[in-house]
N, C-alpha and C positions, 0 to 999 in steps of 0.2 A: 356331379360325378360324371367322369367321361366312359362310357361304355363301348369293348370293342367288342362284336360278336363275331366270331373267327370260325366260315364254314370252311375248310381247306380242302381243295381241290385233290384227285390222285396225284402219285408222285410216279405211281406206275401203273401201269395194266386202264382198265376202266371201272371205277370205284360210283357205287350206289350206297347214303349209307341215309342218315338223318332217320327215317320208318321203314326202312329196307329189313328183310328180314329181323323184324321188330326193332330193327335200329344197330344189331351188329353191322352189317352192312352186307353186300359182296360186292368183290373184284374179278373182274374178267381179266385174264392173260391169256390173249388168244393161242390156242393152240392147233389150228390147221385153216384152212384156208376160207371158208365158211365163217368163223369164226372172228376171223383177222375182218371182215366185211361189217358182219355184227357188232364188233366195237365200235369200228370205226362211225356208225350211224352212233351207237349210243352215248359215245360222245356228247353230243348234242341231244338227241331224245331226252337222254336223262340225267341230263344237270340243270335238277330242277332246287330252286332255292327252298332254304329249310323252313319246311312251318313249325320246327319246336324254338328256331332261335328268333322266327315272325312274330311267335307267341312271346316269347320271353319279349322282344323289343314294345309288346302290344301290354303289358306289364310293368314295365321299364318308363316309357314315355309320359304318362300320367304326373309322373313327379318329378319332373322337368328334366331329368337327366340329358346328357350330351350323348346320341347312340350314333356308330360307326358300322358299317357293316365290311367285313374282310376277309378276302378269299387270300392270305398269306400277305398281304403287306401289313409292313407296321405303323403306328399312328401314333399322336399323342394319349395319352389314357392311362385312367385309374385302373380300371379292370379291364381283362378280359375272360369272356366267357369264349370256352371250345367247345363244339359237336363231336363227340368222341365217340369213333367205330373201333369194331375189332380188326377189321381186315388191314385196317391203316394207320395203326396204334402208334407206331413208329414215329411217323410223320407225324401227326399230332404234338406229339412231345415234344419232340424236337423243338418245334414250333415256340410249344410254350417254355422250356427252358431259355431261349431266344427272348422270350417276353420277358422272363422273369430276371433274366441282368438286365432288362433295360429298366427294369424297377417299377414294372406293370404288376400287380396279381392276378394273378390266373385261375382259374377253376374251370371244371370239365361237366358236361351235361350230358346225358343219354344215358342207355339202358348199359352199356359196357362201359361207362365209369363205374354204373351205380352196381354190378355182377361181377365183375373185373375191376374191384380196384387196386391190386396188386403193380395194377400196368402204370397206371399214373399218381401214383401218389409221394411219389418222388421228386415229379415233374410238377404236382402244381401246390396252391398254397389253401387251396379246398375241391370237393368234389363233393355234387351234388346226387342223393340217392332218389332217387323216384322220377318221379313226373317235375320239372324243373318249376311251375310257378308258381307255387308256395314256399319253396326258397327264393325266388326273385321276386318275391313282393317283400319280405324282409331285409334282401339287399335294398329295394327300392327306398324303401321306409329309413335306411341307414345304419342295418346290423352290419357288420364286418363277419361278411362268412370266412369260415377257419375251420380245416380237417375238415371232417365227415359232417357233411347236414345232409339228416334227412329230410326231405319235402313231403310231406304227404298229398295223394291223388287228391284232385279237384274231385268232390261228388258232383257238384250241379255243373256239369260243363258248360249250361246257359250261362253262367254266372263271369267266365270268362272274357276278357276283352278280342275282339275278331285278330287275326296276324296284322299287323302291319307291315306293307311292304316297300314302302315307300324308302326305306333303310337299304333295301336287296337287292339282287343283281336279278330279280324278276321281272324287271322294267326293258330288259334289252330286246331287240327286235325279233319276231321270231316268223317261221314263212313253212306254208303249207307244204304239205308234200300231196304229191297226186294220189297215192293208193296206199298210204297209211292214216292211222287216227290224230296221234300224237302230232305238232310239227314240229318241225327241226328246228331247233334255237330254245325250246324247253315250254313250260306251261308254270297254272298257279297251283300249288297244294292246298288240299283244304280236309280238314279233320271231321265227318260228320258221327265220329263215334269214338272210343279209344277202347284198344284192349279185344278179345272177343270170345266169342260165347262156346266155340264148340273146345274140344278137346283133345286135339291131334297131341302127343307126345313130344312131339320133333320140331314145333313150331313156337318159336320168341313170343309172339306177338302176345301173348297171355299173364307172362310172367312177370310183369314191370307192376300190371295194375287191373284188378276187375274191370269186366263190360260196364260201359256205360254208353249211354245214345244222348243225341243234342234234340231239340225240338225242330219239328221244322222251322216254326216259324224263326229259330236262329239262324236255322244252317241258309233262311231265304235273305234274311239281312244280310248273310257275310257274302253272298252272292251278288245282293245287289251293290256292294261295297265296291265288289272286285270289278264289275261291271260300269261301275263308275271310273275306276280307277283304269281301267284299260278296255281298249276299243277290244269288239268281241272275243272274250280271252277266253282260252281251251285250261279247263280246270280240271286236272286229278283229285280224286276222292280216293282217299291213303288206307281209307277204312279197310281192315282186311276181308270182311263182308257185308256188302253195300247194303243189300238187299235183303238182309234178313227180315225185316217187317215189311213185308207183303204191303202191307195197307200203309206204312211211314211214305215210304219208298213211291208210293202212288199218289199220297199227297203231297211229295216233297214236289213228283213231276207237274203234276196240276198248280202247286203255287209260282212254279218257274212260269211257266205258260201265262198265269193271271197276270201278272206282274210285268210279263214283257220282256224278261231276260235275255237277250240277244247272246249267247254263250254256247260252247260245244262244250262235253265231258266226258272223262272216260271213271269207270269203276275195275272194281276187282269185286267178286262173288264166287257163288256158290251157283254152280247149273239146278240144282235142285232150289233153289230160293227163286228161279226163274220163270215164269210162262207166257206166250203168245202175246196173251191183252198187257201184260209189265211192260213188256219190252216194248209196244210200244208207243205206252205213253213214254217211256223214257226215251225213246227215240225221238218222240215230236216235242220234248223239253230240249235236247239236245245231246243226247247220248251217241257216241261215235264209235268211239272204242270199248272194249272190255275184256276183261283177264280171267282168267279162272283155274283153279287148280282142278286136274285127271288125275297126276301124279303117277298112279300105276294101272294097270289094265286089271291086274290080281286083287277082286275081293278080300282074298284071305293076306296077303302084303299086306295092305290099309288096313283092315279090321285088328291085324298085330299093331300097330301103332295109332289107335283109337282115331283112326280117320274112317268118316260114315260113306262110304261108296254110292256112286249115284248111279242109277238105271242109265243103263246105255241106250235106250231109247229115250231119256230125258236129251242125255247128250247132245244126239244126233237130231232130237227135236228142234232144241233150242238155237245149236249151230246154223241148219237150216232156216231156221225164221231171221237170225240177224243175217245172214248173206241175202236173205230176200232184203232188210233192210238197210245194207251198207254199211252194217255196223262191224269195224275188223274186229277178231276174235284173236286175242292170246292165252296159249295153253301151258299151263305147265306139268312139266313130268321132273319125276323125283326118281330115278334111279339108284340102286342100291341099298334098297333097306332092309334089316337082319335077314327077312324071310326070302330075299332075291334070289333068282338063281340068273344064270346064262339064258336061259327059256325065256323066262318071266321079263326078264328085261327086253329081249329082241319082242315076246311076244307086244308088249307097252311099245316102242319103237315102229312094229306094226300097227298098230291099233291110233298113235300120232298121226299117221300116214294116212291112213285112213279115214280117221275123224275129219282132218282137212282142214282144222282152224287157222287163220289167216298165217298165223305164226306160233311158234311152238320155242318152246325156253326149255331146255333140258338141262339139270344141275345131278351134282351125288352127294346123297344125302349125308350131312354134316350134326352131328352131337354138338349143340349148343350149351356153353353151359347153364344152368338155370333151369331147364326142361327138362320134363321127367325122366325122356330119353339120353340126356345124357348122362341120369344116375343107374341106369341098365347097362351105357354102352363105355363108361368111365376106365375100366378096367382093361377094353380092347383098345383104346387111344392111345396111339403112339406117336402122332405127329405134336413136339411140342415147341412148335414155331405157330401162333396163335394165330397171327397175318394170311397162315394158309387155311384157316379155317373160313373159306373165303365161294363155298358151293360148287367148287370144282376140279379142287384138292380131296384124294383121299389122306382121310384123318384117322381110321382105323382099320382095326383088322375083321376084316370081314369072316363070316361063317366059311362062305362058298367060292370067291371069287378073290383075287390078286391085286393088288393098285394097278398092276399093269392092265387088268383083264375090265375094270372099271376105268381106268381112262380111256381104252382103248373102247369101249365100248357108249361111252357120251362122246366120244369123236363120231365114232359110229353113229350117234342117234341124229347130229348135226349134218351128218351128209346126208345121207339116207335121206331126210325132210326138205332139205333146200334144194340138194342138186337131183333134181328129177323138173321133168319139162311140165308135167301138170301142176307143179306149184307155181313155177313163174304163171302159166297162164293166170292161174285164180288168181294171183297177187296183181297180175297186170288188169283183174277183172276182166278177161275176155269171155264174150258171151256166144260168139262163132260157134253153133255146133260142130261144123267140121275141123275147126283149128282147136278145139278144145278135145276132138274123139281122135287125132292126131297125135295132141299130147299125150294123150293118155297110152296110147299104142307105145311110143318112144319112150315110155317110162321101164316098159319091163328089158329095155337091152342096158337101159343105166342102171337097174336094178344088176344086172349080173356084172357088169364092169365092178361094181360096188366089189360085189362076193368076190371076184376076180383079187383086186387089191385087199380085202380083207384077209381072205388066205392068205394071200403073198405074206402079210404082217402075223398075223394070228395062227395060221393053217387049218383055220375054220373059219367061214362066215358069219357074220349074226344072224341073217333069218335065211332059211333052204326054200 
């Protein structure tokens, strides 16, 4: 059997999708000028090849199948398999209609086939519900999937065959950047857990399938695989919290180190799953980059939508030790949730500023369906163009605030962070005391330019 697995590039904007917010995806459409700069790197940053359809080819291959990998061209083939987002549903389809007169069947994988399948089931000739490789081991074996198959979750993830990439577009050259983690031309994905343990309301990444964690000693095989497979490759860990087992997390750095791994990585965590001696052993494993959600400054915000708050001296701990260690730090803030006000958000805004992590990702917060919160927030939804459900679009009606007053106000949170002179210094790492206490002086007249143009638009500032 000929297999094509079909990851489709954006058609617009800059599209993340594959375990991006659990797999619906977001799109970036720049909208001011800061923003237009930010696409334009992510581009590259992150068009990183899919580890579910890695998985599936790592599945697939065992019983000799013919596998194709395709970013929109068409091939000869019995099947194709498509990575199906929300933000990009459109495109997708298309696609596979396109397949389907040329006498291909089609079927769709991901968490928005298998919660949305309204959107493609027209378009293809099956779609898969769950976690994709217990229906692709049935295609493998030579079932003819048809309609709705559901997969049930893998329990023992050990049990899994590692990604294959050797099918993907993760082979292409890729070239450091001087003062970021990630580099430009993309990196390897790698799963060391699925699903996760805590309980935010407003977050995908739970819904598809319970927590489960892989052993080390697997997650060190797929490492040394990848290691093999390419001269020292920069690996993303997709997990949405790396670091939850203190003690996993600590031998997983200890068996990189035995072993010899010549590799750099970035995670995503939990500041509170963090301390001093963690960080770094993982830094001398190879730890570079790391992500983490702030999302709001306001206690009582997060604790309405069962997000656990982290001491703001953890923060400001933890930030401090990886600047000591070179390790860039990505923050993210979530703007606009039920409990938001005008305050709460400039206060969040300040407190970005503040914190100082290398870089900061500001979105407004979006009712997924599936999520608990979006059976609370169902009823104020009014955008029903699905594409816009995209982390940057307002999608409802807010308690307190306006679409106008929320766009305008993640415009705000994107200037505010980048255009002031003490970020470029930190970003350029300059360690000059005087050109760095310089900065910092020139920050408070860009701050008022800020408020200046803010009124001009609003006829208030965000922060006084």
């Amino acid at each position: 059997m000929r297999v094509l697995l079909v990851d489709l590039p954006a058609h617009e904007g800059v599209v993340a999708k594959d375990t991006i917010v659990g797999g619906y995806g977001s799109r970036l459409r720049p909208f001011n000028r800061v923003t237009s700069i930010i696409g334009a790197l992510k581009k590259r940053l992150y068009d990183v090849p899919s580890v579910q359809l890695a998985s599936i080819a790592a599945v697939l291959a065992p019983y000799g199948h013919e596998i194709a990998w395709s970013r929109g061209e068409f091939r000869d083939a019995d099947v194709a398999i498509v990575l199906s987002s929300l933000v990009d549903y459109r495109h997708e389809t298309a696609w596979a209609d396109r397949a389907r007169a040329r006498g291909i069947r089609t079927g769709f994988v991901g968490i928005t086939a298998s919660k949305m399948p309204q959107l493609f089931r027209e378009h293809a000739d099956f779609l898969v519900f769950g976690e994709p490789e217990s229906a692709m081991g049935r295609l493998a074996r030579g079932e003819s999937l048809s309609g709705d198959c559901v997969s049930e979750p893998v329990t023992d993830l050990d049990a899994l065959p590692f990604p294959r990439w050797d099918y993907s577009h993760g082979t292409r050259r890729r070239m450091a950047l001087p003062f970021a983690g990630r580099p430009y031309g993309g990196a390897i994905p790698l799963l060391a857990s699925r699903g996760c343990p805590e309980f935010c309301t407003y977050c995908p990444h739970r819904i598809l399938a319970h927590y489960r964690a892989r052993s080390v000693a697997s997650i060190v095989e797929e490492l040394t695989m990848v290691c093999g497979a390419f001269t020292r490759p920069y690996v993303i860990f997709r997990d949405p919290l790396f670091s939850v087992d203190r003690d996993r997390a600590l031998a997983l750095a200890d068996a990189i180190r035995t072993r010899g791994l010549d590799l750099r990585f970035e995670c995503e965590t939990r500041i509170d799953r963090l301390d001093p001696e963690l960080l770094d052993a993982l830094h001398a494993a190879g730890l570079r980059s790391m992500s983490f959600g702030v999302e709001s400054v306001s206690e009582e915000v997060l604790t309405k939508v069962g997000r656990r708050p982290t001491p703001e001296a953890q923060q400001r701990l933890i930030l401090q030790h990886c600047r000591r260690l070179g390790i860039a730090t990505a923050a993210f803030y979530v703007l606009g949730f039920p409990h938001d006000t005008w305050a709460s958000i400039a206060a969040t805004i300040d407190y970005s500023i503040d914190l100082g992590s290398t870089v900061a990702q500001f979105k407004l917060l979006t009712p997924y369906p599936g999520t608990p919160l979006w059976k609370q927030l169902a009823p104020r939804v009014y955008e029903r163009d699905w594409e816009k459900f995209d982390g940057f679009t307002p999608t409802f009606e807010h308690p307190s605030l306006s679409a106008r007053e929320l766009r305008f106000l993640l415009a705000a949170a994107y200037n505010r962070f980048y255009i002031r002179p003490s970020w470029l210094a930190d970003w350029a790492r300059v360690s000059a005391p005087p050109v760095r206490a310089a900065a910092r002086r020139m920050d408070a007249p860009v701050a008022r330019r800020h408020a200046r143009e803010e009124r001009s638009i609003m006829e208030r500032a965000v922060t006084c």
